[in-house]
GUGU-415429 format. One record per residue: residue number from 1; residue in one letter; x, y, z of N, C-alpha, C in turn. Coordinates in steps of 0.2 Angstrom, whole numbers. Example, Ala and Ser with C-alpha at 12.3 -4.5 7.8 and 13.67 -1.06 7.14 Angstrom:
<sites>
+-----+------+-------+-------+-------+-------+-------+-------+-------+-------+-------+
| pos | code |   n_u |   n_v |   n_w |  ca_u |  ca_v |  ca_w |   c_u |   c_v |   c_w |
+-----+------+-------+-------+-------+-------+-------+-------+-------+-------+-------+
|   1 |    A |    66 |   -28 |    39 |    62 |   -22 |    39 |    66 |   -16 |    39 |
|   2 |    S |    64 |   -11 |    35 |    68 |    -5 |    36 |    64 |     0 |    39 |
+-----+------+-------+-------+-------+-------+-------+-------+-------+-------+-------+
</sites>
This chain:
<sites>
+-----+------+-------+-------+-------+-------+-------+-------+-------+-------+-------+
| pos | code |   n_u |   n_v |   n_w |  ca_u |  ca_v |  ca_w |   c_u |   c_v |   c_w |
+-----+------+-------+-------+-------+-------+-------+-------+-------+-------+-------+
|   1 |    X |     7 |    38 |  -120 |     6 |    42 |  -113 |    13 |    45 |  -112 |
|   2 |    X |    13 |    51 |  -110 |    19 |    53 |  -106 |    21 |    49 |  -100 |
|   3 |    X |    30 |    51 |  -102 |    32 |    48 |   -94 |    33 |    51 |   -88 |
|   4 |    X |    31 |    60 |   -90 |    31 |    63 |   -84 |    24 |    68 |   -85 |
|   5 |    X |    25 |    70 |   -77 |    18 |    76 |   -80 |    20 |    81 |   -75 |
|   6 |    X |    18 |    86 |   -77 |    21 |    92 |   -74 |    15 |    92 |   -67 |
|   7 |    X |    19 |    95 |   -60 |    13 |    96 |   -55 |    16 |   101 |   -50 |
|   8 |    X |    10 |   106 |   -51 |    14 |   113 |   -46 |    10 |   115 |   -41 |
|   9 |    X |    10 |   116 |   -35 |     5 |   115 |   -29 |    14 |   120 |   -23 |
|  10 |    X |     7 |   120 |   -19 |    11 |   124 |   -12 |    13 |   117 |    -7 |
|  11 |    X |    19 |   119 |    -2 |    19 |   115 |     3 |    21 |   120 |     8 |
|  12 |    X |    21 |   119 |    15 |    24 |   122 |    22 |    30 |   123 |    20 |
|  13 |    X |    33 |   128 |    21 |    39 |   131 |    23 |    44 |   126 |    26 |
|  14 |    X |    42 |   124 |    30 |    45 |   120 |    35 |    48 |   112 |    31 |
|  15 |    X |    42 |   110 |    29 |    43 |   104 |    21 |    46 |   105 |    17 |
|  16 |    X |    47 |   112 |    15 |    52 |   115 |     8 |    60 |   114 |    11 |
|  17 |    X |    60 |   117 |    17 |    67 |   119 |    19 |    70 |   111 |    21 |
|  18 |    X |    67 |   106 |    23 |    67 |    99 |    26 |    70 |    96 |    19 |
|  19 |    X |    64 |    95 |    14 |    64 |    96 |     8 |    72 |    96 |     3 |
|  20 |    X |    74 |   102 |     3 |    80 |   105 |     2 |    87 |   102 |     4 |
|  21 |    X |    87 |   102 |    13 |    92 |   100 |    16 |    95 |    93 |    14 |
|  22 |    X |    87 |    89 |    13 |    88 |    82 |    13 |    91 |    80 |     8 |
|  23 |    X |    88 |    84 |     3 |    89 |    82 |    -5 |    98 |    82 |    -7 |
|  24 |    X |   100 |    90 |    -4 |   105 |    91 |    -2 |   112 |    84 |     2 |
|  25 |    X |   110 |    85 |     7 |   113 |    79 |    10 |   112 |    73 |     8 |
|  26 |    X |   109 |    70 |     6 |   109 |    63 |     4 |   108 |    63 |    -5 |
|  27 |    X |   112 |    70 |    -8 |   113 |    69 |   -16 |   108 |    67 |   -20 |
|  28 |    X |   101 |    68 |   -18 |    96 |    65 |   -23 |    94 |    73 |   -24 |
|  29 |    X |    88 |    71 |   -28 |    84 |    76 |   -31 |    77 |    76 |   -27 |
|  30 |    X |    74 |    84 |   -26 |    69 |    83 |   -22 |    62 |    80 |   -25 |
|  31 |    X |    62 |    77 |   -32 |    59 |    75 |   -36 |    57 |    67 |   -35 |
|  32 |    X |    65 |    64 |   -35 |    66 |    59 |   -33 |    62 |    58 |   -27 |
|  33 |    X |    63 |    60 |   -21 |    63 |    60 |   -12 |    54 |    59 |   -14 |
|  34 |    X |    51 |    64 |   -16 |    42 |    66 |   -19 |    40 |    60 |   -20 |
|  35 |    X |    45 |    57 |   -27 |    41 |    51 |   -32 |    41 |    47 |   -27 |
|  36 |    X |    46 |    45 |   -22 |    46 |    38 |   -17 |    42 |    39 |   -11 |
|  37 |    X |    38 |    45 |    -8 |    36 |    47 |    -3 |    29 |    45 |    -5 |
|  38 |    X |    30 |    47 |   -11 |    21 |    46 |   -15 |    22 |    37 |   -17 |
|  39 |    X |    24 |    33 |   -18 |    26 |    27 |   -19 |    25 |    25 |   -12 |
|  40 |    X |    27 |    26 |    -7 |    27 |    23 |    -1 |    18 |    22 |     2 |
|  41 |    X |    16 |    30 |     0 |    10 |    31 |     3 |     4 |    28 |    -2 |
|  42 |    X |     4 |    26 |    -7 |     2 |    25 |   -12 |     2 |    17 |   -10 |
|  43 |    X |     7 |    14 |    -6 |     5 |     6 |    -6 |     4 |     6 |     1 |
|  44 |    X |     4 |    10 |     5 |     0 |    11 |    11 |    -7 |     9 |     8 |
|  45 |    X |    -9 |    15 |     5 |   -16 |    15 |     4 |   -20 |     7 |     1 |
|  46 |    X |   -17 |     5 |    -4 |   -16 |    -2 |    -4 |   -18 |    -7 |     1 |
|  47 |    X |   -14 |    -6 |     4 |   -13 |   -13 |     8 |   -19 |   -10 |    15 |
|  48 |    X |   -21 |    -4 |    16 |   -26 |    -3 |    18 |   -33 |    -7 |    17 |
|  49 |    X |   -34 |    -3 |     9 |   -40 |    -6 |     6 |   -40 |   -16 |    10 |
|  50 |    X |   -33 |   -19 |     5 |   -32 |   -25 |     7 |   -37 |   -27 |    13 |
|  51 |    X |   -32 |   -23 |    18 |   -37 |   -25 |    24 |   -43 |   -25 |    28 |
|  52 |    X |   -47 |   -17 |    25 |   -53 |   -17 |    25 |   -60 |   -24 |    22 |
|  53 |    X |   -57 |   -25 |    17 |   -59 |   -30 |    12 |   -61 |   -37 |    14 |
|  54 |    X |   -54 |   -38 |    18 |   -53 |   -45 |    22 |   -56 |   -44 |    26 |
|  55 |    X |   -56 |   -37 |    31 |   -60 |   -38 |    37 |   -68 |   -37 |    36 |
|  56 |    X |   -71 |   -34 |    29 |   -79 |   -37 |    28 |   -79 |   -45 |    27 |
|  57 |    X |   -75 |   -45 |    23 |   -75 |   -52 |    22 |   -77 |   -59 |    27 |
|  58 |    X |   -73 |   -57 |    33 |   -74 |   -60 |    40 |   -77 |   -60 |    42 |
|  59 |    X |   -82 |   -55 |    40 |   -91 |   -55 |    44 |   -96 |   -58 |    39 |
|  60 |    X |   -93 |   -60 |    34 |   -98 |   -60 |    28 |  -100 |   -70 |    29 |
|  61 |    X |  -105 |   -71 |    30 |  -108 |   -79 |    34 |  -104 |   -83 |    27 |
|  62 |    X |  -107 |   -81 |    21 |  -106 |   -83 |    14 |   -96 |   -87 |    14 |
|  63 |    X |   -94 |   -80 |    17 |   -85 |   -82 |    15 |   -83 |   -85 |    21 |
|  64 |    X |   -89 |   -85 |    27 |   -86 |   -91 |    31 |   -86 |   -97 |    30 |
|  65 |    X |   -91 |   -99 |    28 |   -95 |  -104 |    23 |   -89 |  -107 |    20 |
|  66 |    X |   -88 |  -104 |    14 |   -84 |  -105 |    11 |   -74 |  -109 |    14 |
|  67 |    X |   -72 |  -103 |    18 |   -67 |  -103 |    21 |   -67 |  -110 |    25 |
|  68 |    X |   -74 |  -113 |    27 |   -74 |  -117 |    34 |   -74 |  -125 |    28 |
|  69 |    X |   -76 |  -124 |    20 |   -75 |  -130 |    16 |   -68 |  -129 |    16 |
|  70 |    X |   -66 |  -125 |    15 |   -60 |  -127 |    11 |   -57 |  -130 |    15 |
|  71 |    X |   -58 |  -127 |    24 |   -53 |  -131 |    28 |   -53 |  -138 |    30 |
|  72 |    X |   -62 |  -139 |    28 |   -61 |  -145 |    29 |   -59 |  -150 |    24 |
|  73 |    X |   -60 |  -148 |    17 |   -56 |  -154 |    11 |   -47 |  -153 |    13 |
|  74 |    X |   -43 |  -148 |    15 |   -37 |  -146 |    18 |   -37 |  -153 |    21 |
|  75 |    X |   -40 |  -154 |    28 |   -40 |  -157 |    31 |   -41 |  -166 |    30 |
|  76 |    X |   -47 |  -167 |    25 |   -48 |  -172 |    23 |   -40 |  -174 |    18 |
|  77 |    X |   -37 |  -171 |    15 |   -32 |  -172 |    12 |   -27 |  -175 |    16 |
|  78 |    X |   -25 |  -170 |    20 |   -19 |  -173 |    26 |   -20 |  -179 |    28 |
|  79 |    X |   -25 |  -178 |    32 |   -28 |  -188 |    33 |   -29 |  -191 |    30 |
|  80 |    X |   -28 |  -191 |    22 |   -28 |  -197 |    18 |   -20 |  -197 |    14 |
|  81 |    X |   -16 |  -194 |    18 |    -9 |  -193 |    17 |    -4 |  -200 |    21 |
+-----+------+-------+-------+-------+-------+-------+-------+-------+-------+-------+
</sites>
């Protein structure tokens, strides 16, 4: 697999010159700034999902079921501690 790929698309004016400036002043590359902005939103979306998931989870009768055993061996534990 390649380590790069090429990717060419338009952005605002406004985001190119932003873009530039920044890359400019803080000596990166605007490739760089891109790959970590896409990185950043990328584990946004993540931890989205994560949370979606958990919160079916929390209505689902089955994983309360579940969650309300574990608490109680948890708790059976402690008190034989």
């Amino acid at each position: 697999m390649k380590s790069t790929a090429v990717f060419t698309n338009t952005i605002a004016p406004q985001l190119m010159l932003w873009l530039n400036q920044h890359a400019k002043k803080t000596r990166r590359t605007r490739r760089s700034i891109l790959e970590f902005a896409l990185n950043r939103y990328r584990d946004e979306v993540k931890r989205q999902h994560y949370q979606e998931s958990f919160q079916r989870a929390a209505k689902d009768p089955e994983m309360q079921g579940l969650a309300d055993q574990g608490l109680s061996d948890y708790l059976d534990q402690l008190s034989s501690l």
